[in-house]
C-alpha positions in Angstrom: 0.0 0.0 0.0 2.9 2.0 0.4 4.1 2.1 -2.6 1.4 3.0 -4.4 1.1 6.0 -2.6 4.5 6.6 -3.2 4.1 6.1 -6.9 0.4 8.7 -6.5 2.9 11.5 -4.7 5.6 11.0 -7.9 2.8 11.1 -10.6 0.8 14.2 -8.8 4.6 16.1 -8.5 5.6 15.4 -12.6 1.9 16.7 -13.8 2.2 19.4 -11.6 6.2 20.2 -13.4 4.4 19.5 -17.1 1.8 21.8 -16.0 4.5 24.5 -15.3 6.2 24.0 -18.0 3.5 24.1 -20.4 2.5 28.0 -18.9 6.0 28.7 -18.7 7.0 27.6 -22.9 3.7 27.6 -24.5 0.6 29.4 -25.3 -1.5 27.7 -23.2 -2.4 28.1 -19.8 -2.3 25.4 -17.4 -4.4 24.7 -14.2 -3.3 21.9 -11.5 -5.6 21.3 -8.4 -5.1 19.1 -5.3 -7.9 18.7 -2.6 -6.8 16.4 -0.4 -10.2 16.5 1.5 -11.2 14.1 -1.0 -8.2 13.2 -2.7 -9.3 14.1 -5.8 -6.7 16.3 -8.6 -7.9 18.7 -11.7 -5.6 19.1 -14.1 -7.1 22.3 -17.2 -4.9 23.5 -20.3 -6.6 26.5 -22.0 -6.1 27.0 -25.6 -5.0 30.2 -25.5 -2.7 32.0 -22.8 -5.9 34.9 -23.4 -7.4 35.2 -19.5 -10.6 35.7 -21.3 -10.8 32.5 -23.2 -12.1 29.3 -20.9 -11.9 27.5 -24.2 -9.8 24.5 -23.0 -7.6 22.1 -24.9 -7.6 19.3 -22.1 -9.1 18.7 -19.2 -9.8 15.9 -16.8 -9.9 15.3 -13.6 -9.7 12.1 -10.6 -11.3 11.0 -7.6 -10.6 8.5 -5.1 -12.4 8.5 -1.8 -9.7 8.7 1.0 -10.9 5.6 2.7 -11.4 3.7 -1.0 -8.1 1.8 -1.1 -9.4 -0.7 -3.5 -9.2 2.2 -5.7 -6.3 4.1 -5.7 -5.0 1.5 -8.6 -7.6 3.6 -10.7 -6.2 6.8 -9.4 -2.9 5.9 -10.5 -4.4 5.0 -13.9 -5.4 8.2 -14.7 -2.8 10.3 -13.1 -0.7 8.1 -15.9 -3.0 9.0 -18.6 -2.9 12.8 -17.8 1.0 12.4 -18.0 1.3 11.4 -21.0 -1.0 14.0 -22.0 0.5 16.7 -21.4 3.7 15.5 -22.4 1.9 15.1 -26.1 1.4 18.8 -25.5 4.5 19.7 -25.0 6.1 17.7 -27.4 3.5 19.5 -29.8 4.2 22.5 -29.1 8.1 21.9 -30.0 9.4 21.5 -26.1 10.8 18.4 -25.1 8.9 16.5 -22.4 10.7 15.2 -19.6 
């Protein structure tokens, strides 16, 4: 059980440095939220760096109840899916993706 928590912590840390870097080299905005309440993460790229435009290019989001171990298997899951995700963005946008 450790470990998967270990390997949640990882995945939730390299999202949140793609995140970064996609606001920091691209045109796109990028939006990362923990709540920890529920243990739940939001990850939003706009398609445009405009403030105005809530037109976004990805989103998606996770959800594991704190007490749910059964699922934090699934968590992982699609904390690795919104990975590679944003890694395709990067690597679209001409940066290379860690």
């Amino acid at each position: 059980m450790v470990d998967i928590k270990i390997e949640t912590a990882t995945l939730l840390g390299e999202i949140q440095m793609l995140a970064y870097m996609i606001n920091t080299f691209t045109e796109h905005l990028a939006f990362c939220d923990y709540y920890g309440h529920v243990n739940g993460f939001d990850v939003k790229i706009t398609k445009t760096k405009d403030h105005n435009d809530i037109d976004y290019l990805y989103r998606m989001d996770t959800y594991v109840p704190p007490k749910d171990l059964g699922n934090e298997r699934q968590m992982v899951n699609r904390l690795s899916v919104m990975k590679s995700e944003l890694q395709k963005i990067l690597i679209e946008n001409g940066v290379n993706a860690p």
